[in-house]
N, C-alpha and C positions, 0 to 999 in steps of 0.2 A: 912764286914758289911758296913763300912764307902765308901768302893770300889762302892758298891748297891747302898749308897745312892746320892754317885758325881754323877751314871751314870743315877740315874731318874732326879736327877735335872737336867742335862746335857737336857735329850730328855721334859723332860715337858718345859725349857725355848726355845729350838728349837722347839719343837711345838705350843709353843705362839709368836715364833717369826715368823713362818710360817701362822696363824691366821692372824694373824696382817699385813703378806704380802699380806696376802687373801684378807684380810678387805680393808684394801687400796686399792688394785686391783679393789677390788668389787666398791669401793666406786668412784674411778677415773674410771672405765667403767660406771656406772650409771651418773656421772655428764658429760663424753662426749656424755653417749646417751639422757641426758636429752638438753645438746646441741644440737645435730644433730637434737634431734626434735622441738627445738625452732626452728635452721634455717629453719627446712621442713617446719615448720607452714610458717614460714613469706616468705619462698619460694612459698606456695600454698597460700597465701592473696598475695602476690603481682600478681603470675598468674591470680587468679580469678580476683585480680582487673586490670590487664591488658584485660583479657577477655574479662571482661564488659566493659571496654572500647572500644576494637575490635567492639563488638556486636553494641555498643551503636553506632561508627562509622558506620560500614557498612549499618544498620539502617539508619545512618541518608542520607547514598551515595545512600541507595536504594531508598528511600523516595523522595529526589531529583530526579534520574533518572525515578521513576513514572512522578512528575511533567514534567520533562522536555519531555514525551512523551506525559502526557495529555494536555501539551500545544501546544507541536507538532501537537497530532492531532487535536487542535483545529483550530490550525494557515492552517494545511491543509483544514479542512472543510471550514474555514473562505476563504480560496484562491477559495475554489472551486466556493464556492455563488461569491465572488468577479468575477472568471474570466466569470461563467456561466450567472452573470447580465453584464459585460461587453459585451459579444458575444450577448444578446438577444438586448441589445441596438443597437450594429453596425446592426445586423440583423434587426429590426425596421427600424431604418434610412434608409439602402438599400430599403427596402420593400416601404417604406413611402416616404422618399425628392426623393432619387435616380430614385426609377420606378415611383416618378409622373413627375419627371422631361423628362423620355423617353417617357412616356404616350406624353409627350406636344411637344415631336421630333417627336415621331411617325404620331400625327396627320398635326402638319406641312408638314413634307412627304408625306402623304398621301394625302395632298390639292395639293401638288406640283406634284403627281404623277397625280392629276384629271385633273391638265391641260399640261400632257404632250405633247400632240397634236400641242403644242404650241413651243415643246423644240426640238432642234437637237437630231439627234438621238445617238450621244453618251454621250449627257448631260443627254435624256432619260435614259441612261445604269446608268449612275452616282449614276442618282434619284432610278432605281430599286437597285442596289448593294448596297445601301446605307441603303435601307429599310431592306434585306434581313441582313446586319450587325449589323444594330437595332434590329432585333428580336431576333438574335443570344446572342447582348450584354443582351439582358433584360430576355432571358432566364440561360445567364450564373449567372448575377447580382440576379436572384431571386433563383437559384440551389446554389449561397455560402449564401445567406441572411440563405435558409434553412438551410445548412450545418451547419451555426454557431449557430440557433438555428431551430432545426427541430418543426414547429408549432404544428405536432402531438404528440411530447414528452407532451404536454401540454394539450391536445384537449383529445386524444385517450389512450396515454401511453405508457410505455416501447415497448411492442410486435408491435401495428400498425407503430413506429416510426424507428424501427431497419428493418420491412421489408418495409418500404419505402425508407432507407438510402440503403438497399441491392439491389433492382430496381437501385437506380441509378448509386450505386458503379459497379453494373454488365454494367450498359450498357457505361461506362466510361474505366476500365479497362479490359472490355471481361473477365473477372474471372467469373465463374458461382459457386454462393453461395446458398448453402442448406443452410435453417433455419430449426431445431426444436427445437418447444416452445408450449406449451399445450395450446391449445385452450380456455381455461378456464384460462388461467395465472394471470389472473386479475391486477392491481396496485399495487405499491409499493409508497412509500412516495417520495415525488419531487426529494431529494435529492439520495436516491438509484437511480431511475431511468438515471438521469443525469450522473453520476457515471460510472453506467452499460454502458447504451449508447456509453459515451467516451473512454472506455476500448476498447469497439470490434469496434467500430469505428479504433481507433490505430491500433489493433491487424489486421485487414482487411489492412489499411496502409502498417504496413511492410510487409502482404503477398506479395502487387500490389507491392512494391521497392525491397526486397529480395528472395523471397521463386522462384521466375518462373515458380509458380504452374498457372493453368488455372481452380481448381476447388477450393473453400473451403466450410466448413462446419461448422455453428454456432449449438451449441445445448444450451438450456437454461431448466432447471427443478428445480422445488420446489420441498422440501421434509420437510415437517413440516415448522420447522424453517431456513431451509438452502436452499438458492439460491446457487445453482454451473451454469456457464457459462464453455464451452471452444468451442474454435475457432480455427481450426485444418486446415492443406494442405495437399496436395500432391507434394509439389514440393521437392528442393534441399533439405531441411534442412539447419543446420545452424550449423557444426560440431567444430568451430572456435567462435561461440558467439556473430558474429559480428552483424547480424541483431538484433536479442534481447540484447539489451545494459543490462548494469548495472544501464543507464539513464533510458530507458525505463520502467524495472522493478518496478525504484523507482517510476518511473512518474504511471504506473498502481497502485501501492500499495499506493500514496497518490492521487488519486483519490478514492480509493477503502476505505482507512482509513479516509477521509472527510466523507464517507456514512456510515463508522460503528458510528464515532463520530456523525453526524447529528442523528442516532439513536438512541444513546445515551440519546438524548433530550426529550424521549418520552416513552422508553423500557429500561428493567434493564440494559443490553448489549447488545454491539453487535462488528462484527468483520469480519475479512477478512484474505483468504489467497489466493496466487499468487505462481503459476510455470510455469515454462516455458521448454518444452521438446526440446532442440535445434537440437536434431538429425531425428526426425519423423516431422518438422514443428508445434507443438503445444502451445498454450496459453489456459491454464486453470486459472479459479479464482474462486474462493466462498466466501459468502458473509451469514451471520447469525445473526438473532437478536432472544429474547426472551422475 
């Protein structure tokens, strides 16, 4: 009887001693998980507050790097008026001081040719050689006055000005240049125009220095809002890169980015893209406002 009763107290004190390992067990797992999840929290608030700070920076590097494009392209449109009133100025001056000053050679010559009858006859040759150099200089003087600003960009517009520059680019370089451009093409605003102009102006350039082609091809078309240009050869190509620079590129794309900015000025947006195919000889570019 007494045997019975040692051995229930025996197993009811080892089963409250086993309780009570439990309990503590239970109790030191619940205060390391109540730990791990204090450090989880302060783990995810320091992350999220790193985040937002991530966010908040890049934010503000993005916000920058807009500016420092909007200003870019302002500084480009601002170069291009700059360079485009600098050209119309020197072209003025030639047109104005320069050819009145040959107007006043010329006629001098020409008194001096009325009394040749008077002169030796190789001082006669002097006087005609001289005339025929004078015409030459006042047609070359008045073919760059245009060049640097063509009077029909102004007068007529984009389309009259591009096939008067292709006239003379053809009869200068012997390259024979297709235009097409829709008869209806109408006006763009000063600054597109100038823009455009100067692109295929360049782009015609490298064909006459690199390409060896003897033919090329402009095409020009609107489609809604979108101007695409491209100006195409036949000759070598370019498989090495070297005609169409990385300069060049840049110099098309901020001309081309002056005229989306000037756009800007009047239309919600506008914009530009530029490729260059170096292996077929091609330069395409487009151009869109809205």
């Amino acid at each position: 009887m007494h045997r019975d009763e040692d051995e229930d107290k025996l197993l009811r004190s080892v089963a409250l001693q086993n309780a009570r390992a439990v309990l503590r067990a239970r109790e030191a797992s619940e205060r390391a998980l109540i730990s791990s999840n204090e450090a989880l929290e302060r783990k995810t608030a320091e992350l999220a507050e790193a985040r937002d700070e991530l966010e908040k920076r890049v934010k503000e590097r993005t916000q920058e790097l807009e500016d420092a494009n909007e200003n870019l392209g302002k500084l480009s449109a601002s170069l291009l008026r700059a360079q485009d009133d600098e050209q119309r100025r020197i072209a003025r001056e030639l047109h104005d001081s320069v050819g009145q000053l040959l107007v006043g050679i010329s006629m001098n010559i020409s008194f001096v040719q009325s009394e040749a009858h008077k002169l030796s006859p190789s001082v006669a040759k002097c006087v005609s050689d001289n005339a025929q150099l004078l015409e030459q200089v006042t047609r070359e003087i008045r073919t760059l006055s245009h060049l640097l600003h063509p009077p029909l960009l102004d007068e007529a517009g984009l389309a009259s000005a591009i096939r008067w520059y292709i006239e003379g680019f053809a009869d200068r370089s012997k390259i024979d240049v297709k235009l097409d451009i829709p008869s209806d093409f109408g006006r763009l605003p000063n600054d597109a125009e100038i823009a455009i102009f100067r692109v295929i102006q360049e782009c015609l350039t490298n064909i006459h220095r690199h390409s060896d082609s003897r033919t090329a091809t402009i095409l020009i078309k609107r489609d809604g809002e979108y101007l695409t240009a491209e100006v195409s050869d036949t000759g070598q190509g370019d498989p090495y890169g070297k005609a169409a620079s990385a300069d060049d590129l840049r110099t098309y794309r901020s001309w081309t980015r002056g005229y989306a900015r000037a756009g800007q000025t009047t239309r919600r947006h506008a914009g530009y893209s530029i490729q260059r195919n170096r292996h077929v000889g091609e330069n395409s570019f487009q151009c869109w406002h809205a």
